[in-house]
N, C-alpha and C positions, 0 to 999 in steps of 0.2 A: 113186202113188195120186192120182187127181182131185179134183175139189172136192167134188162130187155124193157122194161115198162117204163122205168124210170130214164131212161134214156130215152123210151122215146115222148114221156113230155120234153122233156131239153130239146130233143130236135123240133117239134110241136112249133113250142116257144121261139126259139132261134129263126124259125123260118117266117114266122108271121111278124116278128121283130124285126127282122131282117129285108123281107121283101117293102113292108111299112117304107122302112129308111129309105130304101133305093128307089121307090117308086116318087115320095116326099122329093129325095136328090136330083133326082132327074125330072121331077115335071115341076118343083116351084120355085122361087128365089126366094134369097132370104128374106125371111119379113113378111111374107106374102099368106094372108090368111082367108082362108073358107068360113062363112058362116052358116054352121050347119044348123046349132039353135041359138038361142041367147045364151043356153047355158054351158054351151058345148061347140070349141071352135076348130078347125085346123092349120093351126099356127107354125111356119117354120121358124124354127130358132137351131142354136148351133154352142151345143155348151164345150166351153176349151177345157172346162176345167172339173170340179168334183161338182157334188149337190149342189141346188141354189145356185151354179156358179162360182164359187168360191174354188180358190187357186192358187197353187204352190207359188210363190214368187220366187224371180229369177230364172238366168237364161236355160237351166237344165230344168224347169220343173215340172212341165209337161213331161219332158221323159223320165224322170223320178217318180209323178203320178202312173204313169202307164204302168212302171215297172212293176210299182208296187202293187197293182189290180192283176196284175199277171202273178204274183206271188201270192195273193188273196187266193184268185181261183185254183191254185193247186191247194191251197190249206182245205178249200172247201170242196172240192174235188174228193179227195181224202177221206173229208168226211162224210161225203154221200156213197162212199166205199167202205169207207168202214161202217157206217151204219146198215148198210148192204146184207155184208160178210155177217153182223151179228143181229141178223134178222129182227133189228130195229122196228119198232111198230111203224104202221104205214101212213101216219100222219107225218110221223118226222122224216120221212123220207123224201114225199111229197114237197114236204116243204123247203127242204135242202135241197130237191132238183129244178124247184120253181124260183130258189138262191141261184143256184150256180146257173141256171139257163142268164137270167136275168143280169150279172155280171156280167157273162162270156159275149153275151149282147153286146154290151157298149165297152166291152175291151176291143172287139173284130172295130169296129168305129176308128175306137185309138188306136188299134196298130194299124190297119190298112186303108181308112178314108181317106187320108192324106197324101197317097200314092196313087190313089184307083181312082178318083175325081179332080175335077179343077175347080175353081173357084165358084161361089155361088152367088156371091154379091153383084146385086147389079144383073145375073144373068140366071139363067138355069144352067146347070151343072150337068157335065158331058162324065159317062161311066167311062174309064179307060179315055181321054184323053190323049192325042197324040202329042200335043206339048208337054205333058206331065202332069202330076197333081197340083194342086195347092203346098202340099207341106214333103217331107218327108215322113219313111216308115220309124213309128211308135209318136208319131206329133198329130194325129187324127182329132178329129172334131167331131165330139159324138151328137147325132140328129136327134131334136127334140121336136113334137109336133100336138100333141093329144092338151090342150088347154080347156079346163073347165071352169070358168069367170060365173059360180055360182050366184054371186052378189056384189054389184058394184054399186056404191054409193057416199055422200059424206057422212060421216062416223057425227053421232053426236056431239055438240060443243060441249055439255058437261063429261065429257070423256077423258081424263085427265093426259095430258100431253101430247095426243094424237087428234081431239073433239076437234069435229069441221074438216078435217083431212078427208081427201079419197079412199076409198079401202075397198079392196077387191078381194073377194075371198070365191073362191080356190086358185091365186095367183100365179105359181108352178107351171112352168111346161114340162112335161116328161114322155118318155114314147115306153111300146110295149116291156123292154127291158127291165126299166124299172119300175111299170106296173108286176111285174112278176114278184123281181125282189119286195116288194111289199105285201104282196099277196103269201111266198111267202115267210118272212116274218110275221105278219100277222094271224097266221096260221102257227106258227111255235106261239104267239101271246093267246091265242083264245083256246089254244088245247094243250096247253102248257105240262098240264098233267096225264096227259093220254101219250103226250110227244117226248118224254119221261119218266116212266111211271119208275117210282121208288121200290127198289128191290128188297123184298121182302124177306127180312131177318132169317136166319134160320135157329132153330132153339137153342 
């Protein structure tokens, strides 16, 4: 696979990831969810921090995370050019462009929501703002929206430690972004060996 093709799933990605967020930003408040099935919601949430929420602690570490997602995407950047240059089989290609789209997603988030919107709490959020954003640039809050609550219910009592608790399964909000990046990884795990293949000895 070429450049031209693999560029344009990234751009593909980027835009539907993208318009997603702005559309979410601009018509919902926080917290504010669509029930579309039982199984399948649209939820706004707003993650500060990495997966799950989890979070650099202290006063720099939202801009230490950002930084370092901005360091990420040139390593993988790289390697969807090198793998390019040495006509890489076109799984792993695919899959490295459905990586870096999926990153450069919710990097644009962290470096410029912060600037380009004003709060959402309590209100819907104005694009461009004439009071200003919410944060400053590389302190963005990446938009999370896409909730699938496959399963809610109380967990067995003989369940050791957990029996009788609530449990929601698929509890994650995530938006297109990082549907890609898993899409794919999981694309290097199921053709592992087609997205690799072992170069074969020579006599």
């Amino acid at each position: 696979m070429g450049l031209k093709k693999a560029s344009a799933i990234i751009i593909l990605i980027l835009l539907i990831d993208q318009i997603s967020k702005v559309y979410i930003k601009t018509h919902f408040m926080l917290g504010e969810e669509i029930r579309v099935f039982d199984w399948f919601r649209i939820l706004f949430v707003e993650n500060e921090g990495m997966a799950w929420g989890a979070k650099i602690p202290g006063t720099h570490g939202k801009l230490i995370l950002t930084l370092f997602r901005i360091v990420a995407i040139g390593g993988i950047g790289y390697w969807l050019w090198d793998s390019i240059r040495n006509q890489a089989p076109r799984i792993l290609v695919i899959s490295i462009a459905f990586i870096f789209a999926g990153a450069m997603g919710n990097i644009i988030d962290s470096v410029f929501y912060g600037i380009i919107f004003d709060d959402s709490y309590r209100q819907v959020a104005t694009l461009f703002p004439e009071a200003g954003g919410y944060g400053t640039l590389f302190h963005g809050k990446v938009v999370d929206m896409l909730y699938f609550p496959l399963y809610g219910g109380k967990l067995p009592e003989w369940i050791p430690f957990w029996g009788g608790e609530y449990f929601t399964f698929f509890d994650p909000v995530f938006n297109v972004a990082d549907s890609a990046i898993s899409v794919g990884v999981g694309l290097l795990l199921l053709f592992n060996k087609k997205a690799f293949p072992k170069k074969e000895q020579s006599e």
